[in-house]
C-alpha positions as semicolon CSV with decimal commas, in nm:
position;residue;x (nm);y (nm);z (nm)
1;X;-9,034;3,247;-0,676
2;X;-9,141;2,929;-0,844
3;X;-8,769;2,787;-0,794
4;X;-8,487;2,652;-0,979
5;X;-8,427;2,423;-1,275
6;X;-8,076;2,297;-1,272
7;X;-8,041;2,189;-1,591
8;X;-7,698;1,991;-1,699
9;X;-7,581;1,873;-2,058
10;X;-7,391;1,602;-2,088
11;X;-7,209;1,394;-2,418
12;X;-6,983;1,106;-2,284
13;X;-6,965;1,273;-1,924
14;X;-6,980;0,916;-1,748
15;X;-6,643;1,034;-1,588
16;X;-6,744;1,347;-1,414
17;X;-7,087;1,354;-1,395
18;X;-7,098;1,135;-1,069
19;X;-6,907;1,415;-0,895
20;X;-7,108;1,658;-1,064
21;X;-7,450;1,532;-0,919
22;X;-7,284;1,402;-0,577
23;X;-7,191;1,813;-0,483
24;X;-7,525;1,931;-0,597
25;X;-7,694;1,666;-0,381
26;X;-7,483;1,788;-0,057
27;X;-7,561;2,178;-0,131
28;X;-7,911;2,175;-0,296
29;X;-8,167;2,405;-0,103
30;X;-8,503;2,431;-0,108
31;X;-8,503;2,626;-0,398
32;X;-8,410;2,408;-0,639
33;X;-8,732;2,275;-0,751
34;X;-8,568;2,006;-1,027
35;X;-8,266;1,892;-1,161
36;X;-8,232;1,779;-1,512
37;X;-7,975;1,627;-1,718
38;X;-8,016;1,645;-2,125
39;X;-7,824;1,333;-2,246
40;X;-7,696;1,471;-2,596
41;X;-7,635;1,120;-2,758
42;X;-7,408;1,001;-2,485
43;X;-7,242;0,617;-2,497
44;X;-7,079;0,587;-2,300
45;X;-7,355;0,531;-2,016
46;X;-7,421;0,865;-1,913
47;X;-7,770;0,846;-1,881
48;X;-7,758;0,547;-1,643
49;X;-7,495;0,778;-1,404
50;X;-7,800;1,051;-1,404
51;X;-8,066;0,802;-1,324
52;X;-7,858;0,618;-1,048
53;X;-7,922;0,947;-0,823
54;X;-8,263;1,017;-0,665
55;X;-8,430;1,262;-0,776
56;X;-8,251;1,361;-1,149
57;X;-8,438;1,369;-1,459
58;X;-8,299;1,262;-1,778
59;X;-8,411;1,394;-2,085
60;X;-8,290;1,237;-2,437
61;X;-8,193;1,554;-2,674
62;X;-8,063;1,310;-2,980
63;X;-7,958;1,605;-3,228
64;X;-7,616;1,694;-3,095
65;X;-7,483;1,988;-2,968
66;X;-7,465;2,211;-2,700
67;X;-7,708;2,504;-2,787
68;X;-7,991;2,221;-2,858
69;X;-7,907;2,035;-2,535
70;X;-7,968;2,377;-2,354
71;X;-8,298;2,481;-2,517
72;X;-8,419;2,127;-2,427
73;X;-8,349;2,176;-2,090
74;X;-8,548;2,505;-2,123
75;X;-8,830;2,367;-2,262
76;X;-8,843;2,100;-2,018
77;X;-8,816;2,350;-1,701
78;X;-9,057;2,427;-1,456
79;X;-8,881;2,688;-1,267
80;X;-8,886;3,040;-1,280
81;X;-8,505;3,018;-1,257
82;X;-8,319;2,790;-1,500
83;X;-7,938;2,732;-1,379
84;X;-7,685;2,581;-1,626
85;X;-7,377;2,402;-1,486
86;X;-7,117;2,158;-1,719
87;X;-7,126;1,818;-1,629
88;X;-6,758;1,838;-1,526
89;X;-6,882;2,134;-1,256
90;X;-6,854;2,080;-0,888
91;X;-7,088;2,346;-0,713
92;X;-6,915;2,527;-0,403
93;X;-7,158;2,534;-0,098
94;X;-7,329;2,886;-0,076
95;X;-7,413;2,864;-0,511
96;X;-7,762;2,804;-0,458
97;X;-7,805;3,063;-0,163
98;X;-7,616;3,331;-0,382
99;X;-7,875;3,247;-0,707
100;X;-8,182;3,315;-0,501
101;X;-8,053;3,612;-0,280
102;X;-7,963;3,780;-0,590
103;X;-8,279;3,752;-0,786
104;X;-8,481;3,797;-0,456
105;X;-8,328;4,166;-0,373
106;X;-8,321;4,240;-0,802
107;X;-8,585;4,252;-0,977
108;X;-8,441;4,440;-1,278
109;X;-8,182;4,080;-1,241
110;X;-8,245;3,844;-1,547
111;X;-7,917;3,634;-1,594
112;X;-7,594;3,598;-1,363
113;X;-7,288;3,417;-1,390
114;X;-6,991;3,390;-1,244
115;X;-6,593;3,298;-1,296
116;X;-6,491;2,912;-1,299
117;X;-6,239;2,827;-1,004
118;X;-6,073;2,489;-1,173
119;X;-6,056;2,192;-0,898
120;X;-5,828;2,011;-1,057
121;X;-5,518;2,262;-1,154
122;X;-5,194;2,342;-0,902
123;X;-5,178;2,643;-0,726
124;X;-5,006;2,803;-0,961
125;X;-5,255;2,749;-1,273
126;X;-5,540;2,846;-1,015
127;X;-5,348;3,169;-0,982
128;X;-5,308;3,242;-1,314
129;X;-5,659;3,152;-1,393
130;X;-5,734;3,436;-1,113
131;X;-5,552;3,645;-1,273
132;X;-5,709;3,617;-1,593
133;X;-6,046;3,733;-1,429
134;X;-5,907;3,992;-1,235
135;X;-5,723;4,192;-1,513
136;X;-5,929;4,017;-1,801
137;X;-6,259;3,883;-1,762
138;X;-6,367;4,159;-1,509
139;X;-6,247;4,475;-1,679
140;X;-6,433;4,274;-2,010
141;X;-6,743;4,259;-1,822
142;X;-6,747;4,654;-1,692
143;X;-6,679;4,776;-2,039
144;X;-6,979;4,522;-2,190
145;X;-7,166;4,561;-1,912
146;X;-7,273;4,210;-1,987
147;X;-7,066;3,858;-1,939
148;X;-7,194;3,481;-1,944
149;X;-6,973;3,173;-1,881
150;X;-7,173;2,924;-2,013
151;X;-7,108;2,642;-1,743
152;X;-7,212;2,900;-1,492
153;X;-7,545;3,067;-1,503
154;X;-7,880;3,130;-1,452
155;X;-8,143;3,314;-1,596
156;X;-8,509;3,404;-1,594
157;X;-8,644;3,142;-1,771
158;X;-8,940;3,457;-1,886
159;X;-8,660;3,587;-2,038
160;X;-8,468;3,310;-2,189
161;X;-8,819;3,256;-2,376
162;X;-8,841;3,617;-2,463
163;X;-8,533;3,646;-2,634
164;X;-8,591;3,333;-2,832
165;X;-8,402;3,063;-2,603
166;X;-8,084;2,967;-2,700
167;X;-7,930;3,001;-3,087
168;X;-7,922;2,625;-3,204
169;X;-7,720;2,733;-3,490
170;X;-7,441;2,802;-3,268
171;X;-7,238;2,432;-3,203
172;X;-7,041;2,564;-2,959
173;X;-6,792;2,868;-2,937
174;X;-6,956;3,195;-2,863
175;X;-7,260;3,036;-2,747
176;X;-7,234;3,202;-2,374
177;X;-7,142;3,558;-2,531
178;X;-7,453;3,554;-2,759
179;X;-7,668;3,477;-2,488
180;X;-7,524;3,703;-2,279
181;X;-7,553;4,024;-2,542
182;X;-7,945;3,919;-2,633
183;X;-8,035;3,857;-2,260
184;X;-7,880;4,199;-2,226
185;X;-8,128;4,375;-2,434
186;X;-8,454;4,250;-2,183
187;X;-8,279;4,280;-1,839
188;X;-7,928;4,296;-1,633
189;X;-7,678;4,077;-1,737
190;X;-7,478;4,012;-1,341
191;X;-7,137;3,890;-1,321
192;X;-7,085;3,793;-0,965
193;X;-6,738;3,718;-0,869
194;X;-6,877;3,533;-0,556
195;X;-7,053;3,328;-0,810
């Protein structure tokens, strides 16, 4: 395995970002091999967030949106593995080590996601967000067979480019289910509650 490419984009995310990159810093392994952030027109001084931490490349992606920002941190890559986080995303501490476990032992494995667990709500919105994957999102995903949260996954970057990359026509809603249903067609589509 050649490693991962964490890729990140980012409009106006000088907020969260920081936190973002500060989690990923604390739980990166060794096999992350890069860590990208695709500045989609930001100006609110993204971009100079990114480049404050070692080690984080920022790509410019000027046309706006978020299936452009994604294919131009696919094109960019140099992993095997490309990850996709939000910018808002904190990663918990075993992400990494779950990502490469499960394409190590799978090789029939070509995209996995996994539920969001929201940092900031009470304990009762994090309940009923649990909820919602336990007798929504997860009964969804058995009956597809395939499920993608789009601020939570990684794929084969082989068959990202296979299936054409990502669907620039798309802005923004729907963008994680059509990847999902075309990366279906070349592979298994995981959805890993540990995830």
């Amino acid at each position: 395995m050649e490693g991962i490419t964490l890729v990140i984009p980012a409009y106006n995310e000088r907020k969260y970002l920081g936190d973002c990159l500060e989690s990923i810093a604390k739980y990166r392994t060794s096999f992350v091999r890069e860590i990208i952030v695709v500045d989609n027109g930001s100006t609110d001084g993204t971009s100079e967030i990114a480049s404050a931490f070692p080690g984080i490349k920022v790509i410019k992606e000027p046309e706006k949106g978020l299936t452009k920002a994604r294919q131009r941190g696919l094109e960019e890559a140099k992993g095997d593995l490309i990850a996709y986080i939000d910018a808002d995303t904190r990663i918990p501490p075993t992400w990494f080590q779950i990502a490469a476990d499960e394409f190590k032992k799978n090789s029939h494995l070509v995209c996995m996601s996994g539920p969001y667990i929201y940092y900031d709500l009470s304990k009762i919105g994090k309940a009923l967000v649990r909820g919602y994957w336990n007798f929504l999102g997860i009964p969804l995903y058995h009956l597809t067979g395939y499920m993608v949260v789009g601020g939570n996954f990684i794929a084969k970057k082989s068959a990202l480019i296979t299936i054409g990359g990502f669907d620039k026509a798309i802005s923004f809603y729907g963008e994680d289910t059509n990847i999902a249903r075309r990366l279906n067609t070349v592979g298994k589509v995981y959805f890993n509650r540990r995830f």
